[in-house]
C-alpha positions as CSV (number, residue, x, y, z in Angstrom):
1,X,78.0,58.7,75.7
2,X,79.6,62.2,75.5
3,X,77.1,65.3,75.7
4,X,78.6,68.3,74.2
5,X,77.4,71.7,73.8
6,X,79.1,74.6,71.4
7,X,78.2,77.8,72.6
8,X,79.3,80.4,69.7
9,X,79.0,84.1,68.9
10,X,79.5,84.8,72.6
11,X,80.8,87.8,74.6
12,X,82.3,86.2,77.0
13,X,83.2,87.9,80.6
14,X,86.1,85.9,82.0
15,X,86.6,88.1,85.4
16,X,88.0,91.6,83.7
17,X,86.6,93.4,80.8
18,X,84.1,90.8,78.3
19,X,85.6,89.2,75.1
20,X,83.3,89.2,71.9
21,X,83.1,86.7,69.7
22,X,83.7,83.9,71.8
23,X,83.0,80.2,71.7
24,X,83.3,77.8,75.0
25,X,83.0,73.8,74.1
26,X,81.4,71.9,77.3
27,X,81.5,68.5,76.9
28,X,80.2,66.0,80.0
29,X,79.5,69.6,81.5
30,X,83.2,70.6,82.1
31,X,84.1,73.7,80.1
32,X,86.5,71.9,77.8
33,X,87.9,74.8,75.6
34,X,87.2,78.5,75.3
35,X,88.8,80.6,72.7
36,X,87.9,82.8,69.6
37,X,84.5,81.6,68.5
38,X,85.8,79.9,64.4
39,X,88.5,78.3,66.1
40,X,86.0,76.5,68.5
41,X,83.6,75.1,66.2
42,X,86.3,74.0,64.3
43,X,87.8,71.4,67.0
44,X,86.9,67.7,66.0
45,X,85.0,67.7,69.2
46,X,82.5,70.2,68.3
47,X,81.3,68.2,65.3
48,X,78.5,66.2,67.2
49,X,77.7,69.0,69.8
50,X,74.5,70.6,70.3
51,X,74.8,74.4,69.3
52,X,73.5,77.2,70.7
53,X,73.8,80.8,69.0
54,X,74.9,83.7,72.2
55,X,74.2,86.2,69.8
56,X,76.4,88.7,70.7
57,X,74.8,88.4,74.8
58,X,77.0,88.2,77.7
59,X,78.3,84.8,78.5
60,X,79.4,85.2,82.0
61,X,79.7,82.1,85.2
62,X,76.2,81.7,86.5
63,X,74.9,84.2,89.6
64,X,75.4,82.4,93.3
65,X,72.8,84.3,95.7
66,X,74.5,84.7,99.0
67,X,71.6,85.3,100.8
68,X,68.0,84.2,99.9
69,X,64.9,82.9,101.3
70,X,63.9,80.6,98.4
71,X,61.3,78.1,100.0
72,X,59.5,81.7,101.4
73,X,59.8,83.5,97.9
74,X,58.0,79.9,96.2
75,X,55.5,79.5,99.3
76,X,54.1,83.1,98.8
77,X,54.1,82.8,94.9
78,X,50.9,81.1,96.2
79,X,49.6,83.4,98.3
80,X,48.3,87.2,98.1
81,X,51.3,88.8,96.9
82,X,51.3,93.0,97.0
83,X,55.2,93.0,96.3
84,X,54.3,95.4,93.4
85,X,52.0,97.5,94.8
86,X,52.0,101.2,93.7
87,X,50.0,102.7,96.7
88,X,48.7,102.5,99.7
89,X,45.2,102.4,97.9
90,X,46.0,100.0,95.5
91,X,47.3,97.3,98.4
92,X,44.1,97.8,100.0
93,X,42.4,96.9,96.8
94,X,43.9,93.9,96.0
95,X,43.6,92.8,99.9
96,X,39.7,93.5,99.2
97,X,39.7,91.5,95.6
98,X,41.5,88.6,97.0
99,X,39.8,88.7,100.4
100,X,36.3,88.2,98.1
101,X,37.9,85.5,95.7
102,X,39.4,83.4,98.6
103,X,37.8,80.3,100.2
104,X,39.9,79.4,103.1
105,X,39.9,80.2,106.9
106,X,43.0,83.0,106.8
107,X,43.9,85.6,104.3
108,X,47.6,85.2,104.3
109,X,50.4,86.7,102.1
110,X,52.3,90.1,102.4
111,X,54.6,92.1,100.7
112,X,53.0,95.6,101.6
113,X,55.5,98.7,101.8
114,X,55.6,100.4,105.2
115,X,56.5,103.4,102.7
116,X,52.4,103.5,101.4
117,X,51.3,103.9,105.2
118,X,51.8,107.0,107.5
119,X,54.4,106.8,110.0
120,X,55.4,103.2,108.0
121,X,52.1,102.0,110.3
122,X,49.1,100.5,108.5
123,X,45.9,100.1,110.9
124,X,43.7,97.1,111.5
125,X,40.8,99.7,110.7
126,X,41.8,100.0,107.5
127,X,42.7,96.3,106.7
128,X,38.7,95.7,108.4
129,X,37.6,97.8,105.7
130,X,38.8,95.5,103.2
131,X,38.3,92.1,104.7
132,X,35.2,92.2,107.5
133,X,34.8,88.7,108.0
134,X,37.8,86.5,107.6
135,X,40.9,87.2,110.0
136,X,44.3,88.9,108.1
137,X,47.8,88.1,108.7
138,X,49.9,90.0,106.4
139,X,54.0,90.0,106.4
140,X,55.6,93.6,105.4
141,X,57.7,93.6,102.4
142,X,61.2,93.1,104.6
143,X,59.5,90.1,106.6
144,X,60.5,92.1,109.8
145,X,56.8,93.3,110.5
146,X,53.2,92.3,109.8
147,X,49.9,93.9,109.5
148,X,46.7,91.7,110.9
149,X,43.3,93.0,111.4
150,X,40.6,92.9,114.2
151,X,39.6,89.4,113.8
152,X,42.9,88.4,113.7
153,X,43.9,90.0,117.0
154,X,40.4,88.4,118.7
155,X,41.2,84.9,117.1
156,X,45.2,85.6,118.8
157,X,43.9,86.7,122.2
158,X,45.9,90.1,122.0
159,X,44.8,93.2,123.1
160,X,45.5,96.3,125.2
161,X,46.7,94.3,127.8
162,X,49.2,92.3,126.3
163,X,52.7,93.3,126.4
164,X,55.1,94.1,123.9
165,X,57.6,90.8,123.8
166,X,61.6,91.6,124.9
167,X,62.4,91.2,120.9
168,X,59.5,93.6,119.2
169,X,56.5,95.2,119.6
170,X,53.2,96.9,118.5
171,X,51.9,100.4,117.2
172,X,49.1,101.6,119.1
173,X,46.6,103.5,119.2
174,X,46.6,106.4,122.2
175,X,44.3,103.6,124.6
176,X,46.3,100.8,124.4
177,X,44.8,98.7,121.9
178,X,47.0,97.3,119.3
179,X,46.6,99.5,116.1
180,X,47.4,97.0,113.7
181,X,51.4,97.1,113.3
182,X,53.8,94.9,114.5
183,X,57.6,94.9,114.6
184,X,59.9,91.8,114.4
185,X,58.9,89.0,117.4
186,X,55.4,90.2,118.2
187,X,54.3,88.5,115.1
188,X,55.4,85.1,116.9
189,X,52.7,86.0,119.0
190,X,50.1,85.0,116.1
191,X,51.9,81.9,115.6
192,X,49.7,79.7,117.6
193,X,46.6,80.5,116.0
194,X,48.1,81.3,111.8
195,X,47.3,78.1,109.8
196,X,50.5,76.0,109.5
197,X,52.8,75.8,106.7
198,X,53.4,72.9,105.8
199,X,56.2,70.8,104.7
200,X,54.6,69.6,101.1
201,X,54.0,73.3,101.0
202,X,57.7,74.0,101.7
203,X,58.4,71.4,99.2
204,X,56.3,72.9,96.7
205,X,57.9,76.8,97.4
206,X,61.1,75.2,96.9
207,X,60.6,73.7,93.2
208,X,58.7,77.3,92.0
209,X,61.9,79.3,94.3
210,X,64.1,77.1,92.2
211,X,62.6,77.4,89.1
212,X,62.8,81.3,89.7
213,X,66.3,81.4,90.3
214,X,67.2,79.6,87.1
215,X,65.3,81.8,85.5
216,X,67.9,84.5,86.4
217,X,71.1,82.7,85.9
218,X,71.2,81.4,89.6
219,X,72.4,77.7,90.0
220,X,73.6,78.0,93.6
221,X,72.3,79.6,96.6
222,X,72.2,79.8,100.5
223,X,68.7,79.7,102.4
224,X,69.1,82.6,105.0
225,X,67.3,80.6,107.3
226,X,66.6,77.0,108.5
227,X,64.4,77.3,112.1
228,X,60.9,78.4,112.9
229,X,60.2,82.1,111.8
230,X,57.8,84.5,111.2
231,X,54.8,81.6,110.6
232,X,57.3,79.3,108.7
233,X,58.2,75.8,110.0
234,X,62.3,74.7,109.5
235,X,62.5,73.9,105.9
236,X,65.5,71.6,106.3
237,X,63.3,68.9,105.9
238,X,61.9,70.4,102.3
239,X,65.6,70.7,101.1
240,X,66.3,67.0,102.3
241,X,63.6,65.8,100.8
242,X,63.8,67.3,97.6
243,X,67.5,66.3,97.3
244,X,66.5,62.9,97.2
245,X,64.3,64.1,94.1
246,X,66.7,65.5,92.5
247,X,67.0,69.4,92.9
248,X,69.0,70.8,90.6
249,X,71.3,73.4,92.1
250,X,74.3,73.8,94.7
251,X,72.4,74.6,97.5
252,X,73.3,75.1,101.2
253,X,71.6,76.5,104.4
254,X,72.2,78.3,107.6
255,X,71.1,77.2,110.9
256,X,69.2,79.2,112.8
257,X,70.1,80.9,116.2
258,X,67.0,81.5,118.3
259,X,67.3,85.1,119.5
260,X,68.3,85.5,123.4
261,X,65.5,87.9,124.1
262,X,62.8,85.7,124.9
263,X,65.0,85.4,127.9
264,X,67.1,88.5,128.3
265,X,68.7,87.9,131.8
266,X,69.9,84.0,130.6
267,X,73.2,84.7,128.5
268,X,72.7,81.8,125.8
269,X,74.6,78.5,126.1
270,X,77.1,78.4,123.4
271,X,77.9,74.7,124.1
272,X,74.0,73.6,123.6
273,X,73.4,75.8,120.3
274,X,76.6,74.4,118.9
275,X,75.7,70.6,119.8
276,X,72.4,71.1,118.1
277,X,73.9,72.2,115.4
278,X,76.2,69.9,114.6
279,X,73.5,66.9,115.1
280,X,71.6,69.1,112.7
281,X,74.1,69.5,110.3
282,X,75.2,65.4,110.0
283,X,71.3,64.7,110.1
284,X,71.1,67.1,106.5
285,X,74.6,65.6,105.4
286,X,73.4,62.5,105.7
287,X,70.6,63.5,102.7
288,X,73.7,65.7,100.6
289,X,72.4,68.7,102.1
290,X,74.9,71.3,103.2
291,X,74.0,72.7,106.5
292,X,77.3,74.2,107.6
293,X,76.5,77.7,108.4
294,X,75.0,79.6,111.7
295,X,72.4,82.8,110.8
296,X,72.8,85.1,113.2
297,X,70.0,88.0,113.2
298,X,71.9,90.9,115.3
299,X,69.1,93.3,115.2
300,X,66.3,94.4,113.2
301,X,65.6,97.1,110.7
302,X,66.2,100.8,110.4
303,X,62.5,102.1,109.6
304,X,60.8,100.2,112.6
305,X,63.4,101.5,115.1
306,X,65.1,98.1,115.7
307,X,68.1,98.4,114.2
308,X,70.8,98.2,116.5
309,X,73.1,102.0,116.4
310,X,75.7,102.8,118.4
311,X,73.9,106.2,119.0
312,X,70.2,107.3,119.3
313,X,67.4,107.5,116.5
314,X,67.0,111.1,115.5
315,X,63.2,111.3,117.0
316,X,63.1,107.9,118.1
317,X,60.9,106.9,120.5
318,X,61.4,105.3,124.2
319,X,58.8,101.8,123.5
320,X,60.6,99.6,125.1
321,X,62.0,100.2,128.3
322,X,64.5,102.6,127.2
323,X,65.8,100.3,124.7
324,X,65.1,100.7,121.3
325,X,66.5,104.4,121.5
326,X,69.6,102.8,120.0
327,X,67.2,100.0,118.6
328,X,67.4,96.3,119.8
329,X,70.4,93.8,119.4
330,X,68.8,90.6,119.3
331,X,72.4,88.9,121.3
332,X,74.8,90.8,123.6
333,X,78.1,91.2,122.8
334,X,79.3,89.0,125.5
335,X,77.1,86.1,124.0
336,X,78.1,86.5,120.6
337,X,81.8,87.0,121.2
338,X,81.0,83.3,123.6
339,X,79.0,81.5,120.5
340,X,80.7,82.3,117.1
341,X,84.1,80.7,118.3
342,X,82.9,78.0,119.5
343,X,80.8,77.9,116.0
344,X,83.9,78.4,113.8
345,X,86.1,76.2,116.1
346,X,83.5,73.4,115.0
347,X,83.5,74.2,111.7
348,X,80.8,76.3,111.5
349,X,80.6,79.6,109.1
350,X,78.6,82.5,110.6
351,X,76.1,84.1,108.4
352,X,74.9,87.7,110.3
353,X,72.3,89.8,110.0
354,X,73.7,93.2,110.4
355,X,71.7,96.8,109.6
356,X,72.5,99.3,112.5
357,X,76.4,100.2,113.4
358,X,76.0,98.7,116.6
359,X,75.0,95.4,115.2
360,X,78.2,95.5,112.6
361,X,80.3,95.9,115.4
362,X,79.4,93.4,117.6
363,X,79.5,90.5,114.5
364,X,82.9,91.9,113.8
365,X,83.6,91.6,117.4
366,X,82.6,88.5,117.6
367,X,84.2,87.3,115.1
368,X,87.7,88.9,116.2
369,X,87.5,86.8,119.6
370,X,88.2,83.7,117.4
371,X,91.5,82.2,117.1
372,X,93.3,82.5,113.7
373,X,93.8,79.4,113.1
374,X,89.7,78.8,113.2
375,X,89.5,82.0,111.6
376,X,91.4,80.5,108.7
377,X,89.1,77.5,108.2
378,X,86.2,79.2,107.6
379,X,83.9,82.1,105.6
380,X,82.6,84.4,108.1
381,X,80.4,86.8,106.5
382,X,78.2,90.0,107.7
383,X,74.7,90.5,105.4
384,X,73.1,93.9,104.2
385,X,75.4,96.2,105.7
386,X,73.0,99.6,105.8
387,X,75.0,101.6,108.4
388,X,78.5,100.7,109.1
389,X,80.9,103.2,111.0
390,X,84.0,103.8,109.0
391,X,86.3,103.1,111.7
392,X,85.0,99.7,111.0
393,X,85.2,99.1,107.7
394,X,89.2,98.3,107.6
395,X,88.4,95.4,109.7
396,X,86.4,93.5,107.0
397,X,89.7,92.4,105.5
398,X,91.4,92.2,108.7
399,X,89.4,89.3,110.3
400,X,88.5,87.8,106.3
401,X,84.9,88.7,107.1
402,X,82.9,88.9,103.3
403,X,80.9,91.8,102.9
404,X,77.3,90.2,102.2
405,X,76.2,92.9,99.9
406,X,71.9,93.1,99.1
407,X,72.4,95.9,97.1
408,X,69.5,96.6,95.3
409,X,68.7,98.5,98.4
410,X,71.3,101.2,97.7
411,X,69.0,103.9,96.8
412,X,67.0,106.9,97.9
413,X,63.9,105.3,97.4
414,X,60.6,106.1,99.5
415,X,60.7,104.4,102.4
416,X,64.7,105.6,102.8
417,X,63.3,108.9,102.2
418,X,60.4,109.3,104.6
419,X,61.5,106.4,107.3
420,X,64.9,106.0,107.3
421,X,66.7,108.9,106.5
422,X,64.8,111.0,109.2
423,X,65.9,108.8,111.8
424,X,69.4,108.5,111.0
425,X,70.2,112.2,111.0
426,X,73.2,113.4,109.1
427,X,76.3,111.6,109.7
428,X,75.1,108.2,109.8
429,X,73.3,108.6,106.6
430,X,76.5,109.1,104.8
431,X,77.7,105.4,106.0
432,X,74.7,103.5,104.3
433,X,75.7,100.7,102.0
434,X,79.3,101.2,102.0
435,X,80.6,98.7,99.2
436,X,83.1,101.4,97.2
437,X,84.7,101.8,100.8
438,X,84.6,97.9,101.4
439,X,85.7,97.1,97.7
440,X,88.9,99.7,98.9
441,X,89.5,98.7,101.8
442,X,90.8,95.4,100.7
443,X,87.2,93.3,102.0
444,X,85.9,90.5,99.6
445,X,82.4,90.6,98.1
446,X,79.3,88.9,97.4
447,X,76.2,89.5,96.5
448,X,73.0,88.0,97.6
449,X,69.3,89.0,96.9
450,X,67.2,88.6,100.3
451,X,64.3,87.4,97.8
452,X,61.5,87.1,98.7
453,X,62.3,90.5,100.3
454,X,63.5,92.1,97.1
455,X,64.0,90.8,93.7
456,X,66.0,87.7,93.0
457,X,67.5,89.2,89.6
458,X,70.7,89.9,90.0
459,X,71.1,92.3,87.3
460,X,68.8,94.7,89.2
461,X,71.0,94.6,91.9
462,X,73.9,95.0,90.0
463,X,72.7,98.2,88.3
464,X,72.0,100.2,91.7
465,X,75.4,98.5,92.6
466,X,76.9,100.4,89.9
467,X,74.6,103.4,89.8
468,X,73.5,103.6,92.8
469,X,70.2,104.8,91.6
470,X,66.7,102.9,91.1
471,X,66.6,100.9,87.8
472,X,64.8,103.0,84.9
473,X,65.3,106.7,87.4
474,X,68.7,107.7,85.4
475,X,67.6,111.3,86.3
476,X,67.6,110.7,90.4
477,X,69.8,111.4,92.5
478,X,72.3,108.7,93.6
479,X,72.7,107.7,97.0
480,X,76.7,108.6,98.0
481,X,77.4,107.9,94.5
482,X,81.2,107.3,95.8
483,X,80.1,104.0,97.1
484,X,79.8,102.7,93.7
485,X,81.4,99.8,92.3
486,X,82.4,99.4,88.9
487,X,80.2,96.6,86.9
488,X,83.3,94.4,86.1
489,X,83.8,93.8,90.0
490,X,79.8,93.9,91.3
491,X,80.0,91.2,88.4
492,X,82.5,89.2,89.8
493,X,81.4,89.2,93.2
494,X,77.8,88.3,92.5
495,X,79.3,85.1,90.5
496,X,82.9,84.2,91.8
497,X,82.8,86.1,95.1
498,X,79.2,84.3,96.0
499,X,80.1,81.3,94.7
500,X,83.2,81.1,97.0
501,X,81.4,82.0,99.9
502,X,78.9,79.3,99.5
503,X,82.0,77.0,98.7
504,X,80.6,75.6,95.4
505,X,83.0,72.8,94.6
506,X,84.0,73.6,91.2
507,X,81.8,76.5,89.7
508,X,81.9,80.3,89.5
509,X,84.9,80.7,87.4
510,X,84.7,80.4,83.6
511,X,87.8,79.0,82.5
512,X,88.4,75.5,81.1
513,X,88.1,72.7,83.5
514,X,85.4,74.7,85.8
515,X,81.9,73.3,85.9
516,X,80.2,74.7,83.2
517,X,77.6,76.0,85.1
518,X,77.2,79.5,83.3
519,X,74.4,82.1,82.0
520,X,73.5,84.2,79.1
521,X,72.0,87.7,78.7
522,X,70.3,89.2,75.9
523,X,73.0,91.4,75.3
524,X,76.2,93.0,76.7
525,X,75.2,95.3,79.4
526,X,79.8,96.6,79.6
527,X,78.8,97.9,75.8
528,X,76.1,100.1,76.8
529,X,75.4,103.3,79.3
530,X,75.7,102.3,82.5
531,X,72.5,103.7,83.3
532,X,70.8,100.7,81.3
533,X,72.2,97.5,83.2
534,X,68.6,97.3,84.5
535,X,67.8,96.3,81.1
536,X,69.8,93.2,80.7
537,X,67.8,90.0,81.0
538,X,69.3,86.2,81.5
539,X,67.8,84.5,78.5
540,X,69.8,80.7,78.9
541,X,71.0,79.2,82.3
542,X,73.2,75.7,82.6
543,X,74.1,73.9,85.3
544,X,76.6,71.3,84.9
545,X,76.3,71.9,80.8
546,X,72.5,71.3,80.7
547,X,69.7,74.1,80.0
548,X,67.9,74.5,83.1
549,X,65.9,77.5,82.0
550,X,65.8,78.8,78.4
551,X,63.7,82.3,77.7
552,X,65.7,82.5,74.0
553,X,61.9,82.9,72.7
554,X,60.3,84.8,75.1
């Protein structure tokens, strides 16, 4: 039997400026007919359908999220979450409520800001204060640092004595001793003694994660990373597992490349990481779950001095050996210009992790070492994008590399402010989050999230996008407001532009014949100041013509 659905009273956003009153007819959910909302109903096809009232909202192709860690964000849904935090004080709180209230062995979760902490640098004396007894293992709010207390470092063996690892290290204190800290691969260290995740707890992450996505409009998604990280087992086997279930979403992932620094005088052997890969990738296939792309992390972060810059910190420190004065690339140039063209030629997309200017480079470098005609099979893309030298940006369109854009991070907020900006200095401030430049410079965009590091709604993003401001702080000032984008095109590339880069097979357009995988909003955010887009809320995802999350009513 045919299932139809008559969407009417629509504004509809069909790639340029939005339409009002609108109607789309899906029917077996294929967008059969869009046009002027009367006209629609009246079609002999919309008689049986099931109708459903826009109300005026913005009927636009539903969000794809580039770049998101869905089976994390659903894992620590479950755990103590501090995401929203106000304070220093008030983390430390709920640490101290939660700590009391919990029954197990570990107190696990994270989400703390580095900005509520001097120097970024929470201690373990402060985290004893709040939980005694049971050991601590707390991930930062970017998932690139922890924060474990004293019982935690006794359980891990780690003390004054043990070195920092080639890929990270600890604060601490003037003796010696671990302060509390750590920065990117010394939280591997804990790894042996954190209780594991497990894969029904993957499983389970990945239904909430999903269910949170649809809530915001998103039907299709990459998960950043498939491997062993930060306390996580590979959670291909979740995804496989629950597409025999039945998930209900495009869904692909990107195969982890274990960092070279656990062995920095080895170069890394292209050939073996790309043979893995692809027995990885046929093993998923053969379960209808995409695993086609390689995440490469190039560095770290800006405010724990591992991002990797083509010149000094401002102030930074010498804590490694002399290294992480520029910060710490993760792969040298050599290796990655040896892997990723041996990765394309195999039909393999790279997905990088990119903050510094140094780390841009070298993925863009990499990438240039690959012969056209693999260039040209492919969707290379760099993520996040903080610092990129100008002289680089032209190349973006030059080798078809997609900016990756997370840009809800666009804004002077307080850890920019009193970590980042600091240690940047002058000049390479002014090349943070360069979309405008990008968007100009020919480069195609999408738009990803980096949830659970940072909301998963898109429209939050897309108002700093725009603004380049913090939603709901109309009155702040904007980060180089001249790397703004205009809402019809952050629009776009959040739902055709990330839709393509995923290669979902027939969605993120709305025109007729196109999945009709679409979402609503509660209103129509091009009608309004521009300083309101934060306000704009997905009230009715589909997916394939059927209501996967309705909040109408709420």
């Amino acid at each position: 039997m045919t299932e139809r659905i008559l969407i009417t009273n629509a504004t509809a956003f069909l790639g340029g400026a939005p339409v009002s009153g609108r109607g789309v007819l899906i029917s077996d959910g294929v967008i059969a007919a869009i046009g002027e909302s009367t006209a629609i109903a009246a079609l002999p096809e919309a008689a049986d359908a099931t109708g459903i009232d826009a109300a005026g909202g913005l009927l636009h192709a539903s969000f794809a999220d580039a770049h998101v860690h869905t089976v994390f964000g659903g894992v620590e849904l479950g755990r103590l979450e501090l995401s929203d935090s106000a304070s220093g004080e008030e983390t430390l709180t709920r640490i101290a409520e939660y700590a009391a209230a919990h029954d197990g062995d570990w107190v696990l979760g994270g989400g703390w800001s580095m900005a509520h902490f001097p120097g970024g640098a929470p201690t373990r004396e402060a985290l004893d204060a709040a939980c005694p007894d049971l050991p601590v293992f707390l991930i930062n709010a970017d998932h690139h640092g922890a924060w474990a207390n004293s019982r935690a470092f006794e359980i891990a063996g780690i003390d004054a004595n043990t070195p920092d690892p080639a890929d990270g290290r600890f604060e601490r204190h003037a003796d010696g001793t671990p302060s509390g800290t750590m920065h990117e691969g010394a939280q591997e260290l804990f790894s042996h003694v954190l209780p594991p995740t497990t894969i029904d707890e993957c499983r389970a992450g990945l239904l909430r994660g999903q269910a949170v996505l649809h809530g915001y409009g998103v039907t299709a998604w990459q998960e950043a990373i498939l491997g062993e990280y930060a306390g996580y087992p590979d959670v291909t086997a979740a995804y496989t597992a629950e597409m025999a279930a039945g998930i209900d979403a495009d869904v692909s992932g990107a195969l982890w490349v274990t960092r070279s620094l656990s062995d920095p005088d080895s170069p890394i052997d292209a050939d073996a990481v790309v043979a893995d890969f692809e027995r990885r990738r046929a093993a998923a296939a053969a379960h209808g779950f995409r695993a086609d792309t390689a995440k490469i992390m190039v560095d770290g972060v800006a405010e724990n001095l591992t991002a990797a810059m083509n010149e000094p910190y401002v102030g930074g420190c010498d804590c490694a050996g002399g290294t992480v004065d520029r910060g710490l690339a993760y792969f040298s140039a050599e290796d990655l210009q040896a892997l990723v063209p041996k990765l394309n030629a195999r039909g393999f997309h790279a997905h990088f992790h990119a903050i510094g200017d140094r780390a841009a480079r070298y993925a863009l470098d990499a990438v240039a070492a690959v012969p056209e005609r693999d260039r040209a099979g492919v969707r290379n893309h760099i993520a996040h994008l903080q610092v990129v030298d100008p002289v680089d940006i032209p190349r973006f369109a030059e080798l078809g590399v997609t900016a990756n854009c997370q840009a809800l991070w666009a804004v002077l907020e307080e850890q920019m402010v009193e970590l980042t900006l600091p240690i940047l200095g002058e000049e390479r401030a002014g090349w943070q989050y360069p979309f405008g430049s990008l968007l100009r410079s020919g480069a195609e965009l999408a738009f990803g999230s980096d949830w659970s590091v940072s909301t998963p709604d898109p429209w939050q993003a897309l108002h700093v996008a725009v603004n380049r401001r913090a939603p709901g702080e109309a009155d702040s000032e904007p980060l180089l407001p001249a790397e703004a984008l205009p809402l019809a095109v952050a629009l776009d590339g959040y739902t055709r532009g990330s839709h393509e880069l995923l290669g979902t097979p027939g969605a993120g357009r709305f025109e007729v014949g196109a999945f009709a995988d679409l979402a609503l909003a509660d209103r129509d955010p091009f009608a309004a100041p521009e300083s309101e887009i934060w306000r704009t809320r997905n009230v009715l995802t589909l997916r394939r013509g059927r209501v996967v999350a309705d909040r109408r009513d709420s």
